[in-house]
C-alpha positions as CSV (number, residue, x, y, z in Angstrom):
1,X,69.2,-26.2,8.3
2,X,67.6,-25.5,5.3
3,X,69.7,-22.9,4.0
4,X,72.5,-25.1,3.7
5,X,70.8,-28.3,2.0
6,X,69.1,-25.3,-0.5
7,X,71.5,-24.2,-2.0
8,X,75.2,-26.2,-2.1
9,X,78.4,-24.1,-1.6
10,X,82.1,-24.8,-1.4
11,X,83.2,-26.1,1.8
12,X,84.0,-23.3,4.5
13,X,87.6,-23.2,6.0
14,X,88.1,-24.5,9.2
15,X,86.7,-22.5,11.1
16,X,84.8,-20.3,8.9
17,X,81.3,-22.3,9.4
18,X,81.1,-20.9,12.8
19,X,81.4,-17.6,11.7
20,X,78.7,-17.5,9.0
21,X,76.2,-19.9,9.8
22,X,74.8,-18.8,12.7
23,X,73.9,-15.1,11.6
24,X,72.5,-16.9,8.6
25,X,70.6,-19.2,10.6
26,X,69.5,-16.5,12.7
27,X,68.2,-14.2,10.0
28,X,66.1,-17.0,8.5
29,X,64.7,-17.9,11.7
30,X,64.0,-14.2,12.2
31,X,62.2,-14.4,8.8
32,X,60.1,-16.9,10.0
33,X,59.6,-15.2,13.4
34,X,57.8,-12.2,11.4
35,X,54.5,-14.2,10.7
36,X,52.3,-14.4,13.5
37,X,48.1,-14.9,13.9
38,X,47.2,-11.8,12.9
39,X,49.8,-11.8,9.9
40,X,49.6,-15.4,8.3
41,X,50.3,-14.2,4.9
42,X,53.1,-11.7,4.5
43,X,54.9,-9.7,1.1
44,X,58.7,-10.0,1.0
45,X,59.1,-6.3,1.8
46,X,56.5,-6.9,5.0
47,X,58.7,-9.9,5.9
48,X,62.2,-7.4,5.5
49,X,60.2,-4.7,7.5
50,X,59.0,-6.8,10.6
51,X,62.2,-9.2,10.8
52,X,64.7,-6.3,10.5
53,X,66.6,-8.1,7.8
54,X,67.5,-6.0,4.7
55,X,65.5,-6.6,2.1
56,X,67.9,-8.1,-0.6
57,X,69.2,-11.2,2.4
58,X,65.6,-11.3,2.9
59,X,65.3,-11.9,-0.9
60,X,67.9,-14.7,-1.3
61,X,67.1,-16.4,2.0
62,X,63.5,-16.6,1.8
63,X,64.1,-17.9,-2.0
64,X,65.9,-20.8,-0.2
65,X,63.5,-21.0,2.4
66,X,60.7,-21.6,-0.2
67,X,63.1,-24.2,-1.9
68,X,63.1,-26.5,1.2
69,X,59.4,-25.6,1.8
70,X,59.4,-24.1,5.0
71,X,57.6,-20.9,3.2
72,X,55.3,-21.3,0.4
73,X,53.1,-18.5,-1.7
74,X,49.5,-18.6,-1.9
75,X,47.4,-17.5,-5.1
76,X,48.0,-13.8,-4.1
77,X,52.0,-14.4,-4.3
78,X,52.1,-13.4,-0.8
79,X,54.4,-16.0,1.7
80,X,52.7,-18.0,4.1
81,X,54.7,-20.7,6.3
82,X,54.7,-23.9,4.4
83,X,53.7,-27.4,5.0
84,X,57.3,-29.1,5.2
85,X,58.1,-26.9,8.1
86,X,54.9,-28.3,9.8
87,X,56.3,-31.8,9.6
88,X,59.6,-30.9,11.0
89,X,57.5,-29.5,13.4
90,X,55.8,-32.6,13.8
91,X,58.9,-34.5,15.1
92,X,58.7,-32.9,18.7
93,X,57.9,-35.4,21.1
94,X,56.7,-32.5,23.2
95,X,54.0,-31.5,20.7
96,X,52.3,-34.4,18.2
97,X,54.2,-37.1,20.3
98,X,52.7,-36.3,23.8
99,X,49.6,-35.1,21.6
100,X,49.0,-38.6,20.5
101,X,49.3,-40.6,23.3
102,X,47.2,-37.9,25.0
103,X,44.3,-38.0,22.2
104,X,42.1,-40.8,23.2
105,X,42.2,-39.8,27.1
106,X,41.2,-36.4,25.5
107,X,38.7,-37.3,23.3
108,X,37.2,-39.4,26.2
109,X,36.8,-36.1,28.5
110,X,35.6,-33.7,26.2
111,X,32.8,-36.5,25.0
112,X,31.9,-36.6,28.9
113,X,31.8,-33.1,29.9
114,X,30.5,-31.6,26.8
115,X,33.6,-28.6,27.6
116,X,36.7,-27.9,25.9
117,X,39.4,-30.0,26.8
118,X,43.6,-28.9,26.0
119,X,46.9,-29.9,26.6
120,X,49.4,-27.5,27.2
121,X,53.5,-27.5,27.6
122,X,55.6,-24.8,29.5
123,X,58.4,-23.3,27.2
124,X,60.9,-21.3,29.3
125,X,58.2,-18.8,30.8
126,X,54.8,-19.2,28.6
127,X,53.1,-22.0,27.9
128,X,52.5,-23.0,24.3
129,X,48.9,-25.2,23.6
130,X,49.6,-28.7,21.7
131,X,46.1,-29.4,21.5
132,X,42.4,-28.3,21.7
133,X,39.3,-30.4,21.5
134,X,35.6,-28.5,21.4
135,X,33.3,-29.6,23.4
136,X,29.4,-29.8,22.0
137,X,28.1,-27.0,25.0
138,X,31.3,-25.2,25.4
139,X,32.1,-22.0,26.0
140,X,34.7,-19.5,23.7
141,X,38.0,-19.9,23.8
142,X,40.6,-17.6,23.1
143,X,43.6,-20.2,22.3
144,X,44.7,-22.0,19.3
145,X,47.3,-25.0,18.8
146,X,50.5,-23.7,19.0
147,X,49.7,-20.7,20.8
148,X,51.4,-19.0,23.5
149,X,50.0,-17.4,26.8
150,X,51.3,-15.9,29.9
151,X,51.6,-19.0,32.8
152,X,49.2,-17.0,35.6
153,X,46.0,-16.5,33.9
154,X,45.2,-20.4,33.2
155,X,44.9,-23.4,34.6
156,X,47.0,-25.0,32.5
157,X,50.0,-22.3,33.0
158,X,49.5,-22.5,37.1
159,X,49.3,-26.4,37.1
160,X,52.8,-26.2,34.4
161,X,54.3,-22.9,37.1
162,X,53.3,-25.0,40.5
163,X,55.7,-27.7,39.4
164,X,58.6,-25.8,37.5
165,X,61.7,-24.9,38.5
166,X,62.2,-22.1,41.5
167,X,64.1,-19.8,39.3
168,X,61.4,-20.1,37.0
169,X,58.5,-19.7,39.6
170,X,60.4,-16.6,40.7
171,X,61.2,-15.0,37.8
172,X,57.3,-15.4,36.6
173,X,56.5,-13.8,39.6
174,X,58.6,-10.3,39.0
175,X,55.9,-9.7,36.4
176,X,54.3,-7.7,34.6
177,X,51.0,-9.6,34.6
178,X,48.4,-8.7,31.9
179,X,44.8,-8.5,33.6
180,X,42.2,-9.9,31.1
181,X,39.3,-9.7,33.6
182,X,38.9,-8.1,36.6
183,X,39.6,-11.6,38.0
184,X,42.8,-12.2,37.0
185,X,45.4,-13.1,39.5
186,X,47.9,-9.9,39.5
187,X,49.3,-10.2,42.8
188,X,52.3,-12.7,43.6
189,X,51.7,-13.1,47.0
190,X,48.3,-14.0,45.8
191,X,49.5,-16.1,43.1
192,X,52.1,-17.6,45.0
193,X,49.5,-19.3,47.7
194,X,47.7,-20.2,44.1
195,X,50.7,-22.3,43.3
196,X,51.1,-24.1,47.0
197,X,47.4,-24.9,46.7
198,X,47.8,-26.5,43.4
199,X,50.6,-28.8,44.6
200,X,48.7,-29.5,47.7
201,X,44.8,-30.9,45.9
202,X,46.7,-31.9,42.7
203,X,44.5,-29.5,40.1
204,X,44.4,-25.5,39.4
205,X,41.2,-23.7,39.2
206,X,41.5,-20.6,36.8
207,X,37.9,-19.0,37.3
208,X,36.8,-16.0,35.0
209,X,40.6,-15.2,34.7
210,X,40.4,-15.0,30.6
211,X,36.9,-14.3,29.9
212,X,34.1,-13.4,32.6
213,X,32.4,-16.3,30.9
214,X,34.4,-19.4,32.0
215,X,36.4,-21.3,34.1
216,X,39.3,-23.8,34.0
217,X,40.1,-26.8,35.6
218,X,43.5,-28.3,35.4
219,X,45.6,-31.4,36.3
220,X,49.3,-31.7,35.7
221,X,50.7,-35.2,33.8
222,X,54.0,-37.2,34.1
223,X,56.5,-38.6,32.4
224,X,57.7,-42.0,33.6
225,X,60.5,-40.0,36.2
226,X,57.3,-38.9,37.8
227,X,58.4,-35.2,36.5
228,X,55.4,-33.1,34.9
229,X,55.9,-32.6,31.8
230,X,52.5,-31.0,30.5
231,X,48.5,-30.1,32.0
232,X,45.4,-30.6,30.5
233,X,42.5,-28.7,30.9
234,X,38.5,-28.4,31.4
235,X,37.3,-24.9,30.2
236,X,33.9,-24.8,31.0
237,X,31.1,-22.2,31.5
238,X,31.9,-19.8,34.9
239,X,29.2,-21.7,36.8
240,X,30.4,-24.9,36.1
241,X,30.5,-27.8,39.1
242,X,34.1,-27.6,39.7
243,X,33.7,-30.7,42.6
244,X,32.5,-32.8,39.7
245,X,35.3,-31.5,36.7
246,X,38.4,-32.0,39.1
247,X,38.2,-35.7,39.4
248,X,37.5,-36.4,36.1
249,X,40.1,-34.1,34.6
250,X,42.5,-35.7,37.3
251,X,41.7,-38.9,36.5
252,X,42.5,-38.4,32.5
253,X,45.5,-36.8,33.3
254,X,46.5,-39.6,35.1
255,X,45.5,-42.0,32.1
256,X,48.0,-39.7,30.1
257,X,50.8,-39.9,32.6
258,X,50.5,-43.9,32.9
259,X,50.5,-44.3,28.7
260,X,53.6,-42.1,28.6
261,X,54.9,-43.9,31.0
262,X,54.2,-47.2,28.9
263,X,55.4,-45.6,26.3
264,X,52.4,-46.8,23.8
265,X,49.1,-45.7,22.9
266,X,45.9,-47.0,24.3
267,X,42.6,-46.8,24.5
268,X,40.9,-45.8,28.2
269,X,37.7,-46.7,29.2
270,X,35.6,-43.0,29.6
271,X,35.5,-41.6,32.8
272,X,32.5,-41.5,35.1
């Protein structure tokens, strides 16, 4: 990690390297943990306060941390993460790499539809957004890239929960479930004959679920093994023709599937 390439020290004992670099890796990734949306720029003692990491080993780690560049300061002197941590970041093949194959098949369905159009991943039991396109006539949105939300409310998360593991599926379902709307799906029974029908017509509806003022249309996509491996997603106005979005956002997901299965970009013709 970066701490170690930061700053050079004496090689540990046998042994010893066990000891002391994983509560040092976990403090710094604890320091990193303390930014978030509504904190993007945080003062040393703010970072010590919301990590729980004294403030002089918050001192000397994020010091290292800016050395390797995974925190910089902005004009203020406040820390903010910084761009070399982005293009570690970069390196997932579960973010950018799916995210470029996925582009054009993307770019192609949000020029059709006029809606937003995302990708999403499942991470243990939330899914985290790799990418969000903004469709001319769309309606808000409340996710970013790189953002987390609970798997029920979206139709995204329900395509990613229909096809995940059963421990997962089940320990989803033991809750809590945060209602948004007075739509959103709080029930397991409820959510659980949400699931079967998902793996049953091959796309999740998620209507009003997140904002009275729109509704989702997903489709999972596959990797080569045929295992899903991500969704992508329609968000469109609540009155939206649904019979009409589901075979196209099918049909994109399936261009998606087939160019990670090739293993190469290309480009798809639109879909009509």
């Amino acid at each position: 990690m970066a701490v170690a390439r930061a700053v050079p020290h004496p090689a540990p004992e046998p042994g010893a390297e066990r000891v002391s670099t994983g509560p040092v890796v976990a403090r710094a990734l604890r320091l990193l943990e303390a930014f978030s949306d509504e904190r993007p720029t945080l003062t040393l003692s703010e970072i010590s306060r919301r990590s729980g990491v004294p403030l002089s080993t918050a001192h000397r780690l994020i010091a290292e941390l800016e050395t390797w560049g995974a925190v910089e300061r902005d004009g203020a002197g406040r820390y903010q993460v910084g761009l070399r941590l982005w293009e570690v970041g970069a390196l997932a093949p579960r973010g950018p790499g799916l995210r470029e194959r996925a582009l054009p098949y993307l770019e192609d369905l949000c020029a059709v539809t006029r809606e937003n159009v995302q990708l999403a991943v499942r991470e243990d039991d939330e899914i985290v957004y790799v990418e969000r396109l903004a469709g001319t006539r769309a309606v808000g949105v409340h996710i970013r890239v790189g953002g987390r939300w609970a798997m029920t409310a979206t139709g995204v998360g329900l395509v990613l929960l229909a096809h995940a593991p059963a421990d997962v599926v089940e320990r989803v379902l033991e809750g809590p479930f945060p209602r948004h709307t007075p739509w959103t799906l709080t029930d397991p029974a409820r959510i659980r004959e949400t699931l079967a029908a998902v793996r049953t017509r091959g796309y999740a509806v998620s209507e009003r679920q997140i904002t009275t003022d729109a509704t989702s249309v997903a489709a999972p996509v596959r990797d080569a093994s045929g295992e899903v491996v991500a969704a992508l997603s329609v968000v469109a106005h609540h009155d939206a023709n649904i019979a009409a979005l589901a075979p196209l956002v099918r049909t994109s997901a399936g261009g998606v599937s087939h160019a990670l299965a090739a293993g190469r970009r290309r480009r798809p013709p639109p879909p009509r």
